[in-house]
C-alpha positions, -999 to +999 in steps of 0.1 A: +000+000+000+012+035-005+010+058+022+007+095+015+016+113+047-001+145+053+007+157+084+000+141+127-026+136+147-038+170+162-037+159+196-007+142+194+021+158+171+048+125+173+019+107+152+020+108+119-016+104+093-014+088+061-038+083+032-043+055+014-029+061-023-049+036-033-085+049-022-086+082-046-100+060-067-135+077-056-147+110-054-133+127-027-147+164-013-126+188+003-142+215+026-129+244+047-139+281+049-120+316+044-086+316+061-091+280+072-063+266+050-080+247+026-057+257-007-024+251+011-038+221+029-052+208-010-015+215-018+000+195+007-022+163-006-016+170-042+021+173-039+022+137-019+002+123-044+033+134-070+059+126-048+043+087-045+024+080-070+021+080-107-018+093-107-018+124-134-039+149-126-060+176-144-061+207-123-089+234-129-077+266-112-098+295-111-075+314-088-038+312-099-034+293-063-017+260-084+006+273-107+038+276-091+034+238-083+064+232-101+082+255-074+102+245-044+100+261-012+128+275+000+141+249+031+120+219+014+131+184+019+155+183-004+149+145-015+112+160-023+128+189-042+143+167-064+121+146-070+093+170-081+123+185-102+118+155-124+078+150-123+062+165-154+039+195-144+028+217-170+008+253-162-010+267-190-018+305-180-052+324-191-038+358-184-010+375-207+022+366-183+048+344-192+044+308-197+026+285-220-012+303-227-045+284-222-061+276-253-085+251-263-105+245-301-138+259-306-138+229-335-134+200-308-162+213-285-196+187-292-227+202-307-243+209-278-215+226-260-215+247-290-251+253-287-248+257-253-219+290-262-244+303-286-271+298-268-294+285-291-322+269-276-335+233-302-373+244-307-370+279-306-336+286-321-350+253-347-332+267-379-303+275-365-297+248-346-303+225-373-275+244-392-250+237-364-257+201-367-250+197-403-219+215-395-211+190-376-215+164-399-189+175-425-158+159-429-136+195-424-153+212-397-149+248-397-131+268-370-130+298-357-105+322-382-133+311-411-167+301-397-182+333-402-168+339-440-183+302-447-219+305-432-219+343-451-209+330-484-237+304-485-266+325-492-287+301-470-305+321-443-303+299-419-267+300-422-270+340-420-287+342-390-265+320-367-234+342-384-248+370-374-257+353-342-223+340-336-208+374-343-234+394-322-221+375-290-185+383-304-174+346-290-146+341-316-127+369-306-119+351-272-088+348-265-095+308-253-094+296-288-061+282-303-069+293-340-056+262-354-030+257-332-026+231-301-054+226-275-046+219-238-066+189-242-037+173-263-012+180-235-040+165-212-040+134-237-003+127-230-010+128-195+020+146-176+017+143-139-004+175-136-019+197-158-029+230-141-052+253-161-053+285-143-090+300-152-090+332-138-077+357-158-100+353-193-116+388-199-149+370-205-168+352-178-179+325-199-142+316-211-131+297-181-163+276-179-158+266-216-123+262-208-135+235-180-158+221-205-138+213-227-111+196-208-141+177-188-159+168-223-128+158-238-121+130-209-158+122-213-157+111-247-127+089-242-134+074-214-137+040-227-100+043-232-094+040-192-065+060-184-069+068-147-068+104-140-078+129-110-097+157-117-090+182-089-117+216-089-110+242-071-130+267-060-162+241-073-187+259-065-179+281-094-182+256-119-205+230-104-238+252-086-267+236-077-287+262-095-271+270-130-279+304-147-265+304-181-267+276-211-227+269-204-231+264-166-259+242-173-238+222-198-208+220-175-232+213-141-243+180-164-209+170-179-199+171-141-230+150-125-224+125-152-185+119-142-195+115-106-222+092-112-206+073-137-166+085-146-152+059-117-156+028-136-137+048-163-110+060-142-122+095-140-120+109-105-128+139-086-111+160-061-138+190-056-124+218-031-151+242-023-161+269+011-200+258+013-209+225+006-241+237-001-233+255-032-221+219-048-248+204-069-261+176-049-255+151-073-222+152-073-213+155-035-236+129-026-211+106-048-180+116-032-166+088-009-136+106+007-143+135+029-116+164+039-131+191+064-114+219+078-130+250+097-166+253+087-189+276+110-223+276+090-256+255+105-266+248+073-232+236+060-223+216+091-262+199+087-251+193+047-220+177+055-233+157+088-263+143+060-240+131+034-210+121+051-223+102+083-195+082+083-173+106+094-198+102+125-206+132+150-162+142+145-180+171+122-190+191+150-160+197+157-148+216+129-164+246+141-136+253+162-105+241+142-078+263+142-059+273+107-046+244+095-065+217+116-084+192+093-107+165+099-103+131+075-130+104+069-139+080+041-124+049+023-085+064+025-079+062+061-087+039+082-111+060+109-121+097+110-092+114+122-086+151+136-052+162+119-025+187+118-017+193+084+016+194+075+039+216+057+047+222+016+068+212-008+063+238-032+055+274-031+015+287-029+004+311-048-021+336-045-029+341-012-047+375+008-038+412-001-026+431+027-039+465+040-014+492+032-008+506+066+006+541+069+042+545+083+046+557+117 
């Protein structure tokens, strides 16, 4: 068995707590609310799971907190330095820094996602939609530097309206799309250790769903191929609501419901780190077998989490009054519910709090 060790037992510090390797094969939800810890504490399992296993993982990262995992810390283990110096880990950045940009094909994404981006509803939108389809059926499907100049040139009205549609919503001009060059799914395809997709600098709101969608639908439709891989969500809420408003959350709330019902016979498996449990579609956390809870104050959250996860037992009460980095574990990849002291990093977090600029006395 491989043992991931993750820090000691909070009321006794010479005890170390390990995870079963073995047991993210399930779902597994990870809790914890402002200032709790919950990003570095996800960090701290992610990088054990690098350092001793061979699991590659998919990383959606709405907040930048993930992309200097290739990083050391300064005063790191140095046998855990080195080794992370040699594990594959490739950061694709949606903001215009330096380092490989986020881009993904509007050509791969499926007919409905497509749909979904133009928000063309099958009755109403009947012509148009119907267009879309038979695009989809030709051999060379059209991208995004000629779509427009096609559907123009055809005379067909059909095709006119969803041009003009397509440019009214001025979704070409995102900067998302590759244009014919590579898409993040093929790096995900050759599957290096992690993949981290930071999502939060796109100009558009919508591009970072779409992003998700795409990475999510690409796994989706190869599933039957097996290859085992954790897909870790930050900040979950954001992509997985209980209540989706737009046509892409929707789409992306029922690519997500379908991996946790059915993606674990596939090797597809979830890591979803969120603050309120109840802002997680219930459909997917009532799937999740592995449970990792650090300060959570909220009634209704602590009732949420005491409904779904009873094994964890009444040890959920007591998160109320965990201190910054105090965790509680339960589920199939340790052996009991366990109160922990999470241990320290590997690699260097980013994001984090803005100060206050304080005036100099």
């Amino acid at each position: 068995m491989t043992e991931l060790t993750i820090g000691t037992v909070l009321d006794d510090p010479e005890t170390p707590v390990r995870l079963d390797a073995r047991r993210f094969n399930r779902h597994t939800f990870w809790c914890g609310q402002s200032g709790s810890g919950k990003t570095y504490a996800l960090g701290v399992v992610l990088e054990q799971l690098l350092l001793h296993t061979e699991l590659p993982m998919l990383i959606l990262d709405p907040n930048a907190d993930f992309v200097r995992l290739p990083e050391a810390r300064e005063g790191a283990d140095e046998a855990a330095v080195a080794r992370l110096a040699e594990t594959d880990i490739r950061v694709f950045r949606s903001s215009r820094v330096e380092g490989e940009r986020l881009h993904a094909r509007y050509v791969d994404l499926s007919a409905a996602s497509k749909a979904a981006l133009l928000q063309l509803d099958p009755i109403k939108d009947a012509e148009e939609y119907n267009v879309l389809l038979h695009l989809e059926d030709r051999a060379d499907k059209i991208d995004t530097d000629e779509i427009l100049t096609r559907l123009r040139a055809s005379g067909d009205s059909g095709m006119l309206r969803l041009a003009n549609r397509i440019d009214n919503l001025e979704v070409l001009g995102w900067d998302l799309w590759s244009r014919g060059g590579a898409s993040v799914t093929e790096v995900i395809d050759e599957r290096p250790r992690a993949t981290v997709m930071d999502l939060g600098g796109f100009a558009h709101p919508a591009e970072a769903k779409v992003a998700a969608l795409a990475a999510l639908e690409h796994l989706w439709k190869n599933r039957e191929d097996r290859r085992p891989i954790l897909i870790v969500i930050d900040e979950a809420h954001n992509l997985c609501s209980p209540n989706p408003r737009t046509d892409v959350e929707r789409a992306l709330t029922e690519q997500l419901v379908q991996i946790a019902a059915e993606g674990r016979k596939f090797g597809l498996w979830m890591l979803l780190s969120t603050q309120r449990p109840t802002k997680i579609h219930p459909n997917v956390l009532s799937q999740c077998d592995n449970l990792g809870l650090m300060r959570v104050n909220a009634p209704r959250d602590l009732a949420e989490l005491a409904d779904v996860f009873g094994f964890a037992g009444d040890k959920i009460a007591r998160s109320q009054r965990f201190a910054q980095g105090q965790a509680l574990f339960a589920g199939g990849f340790i052996a009991e519910p366990t109160y922990v002291q999470m241990g320290q990093r590997v690699t260097e977090e980013s994001g984090g709090d803005v100060r206050v600029p304080l005036r100099e006395s």
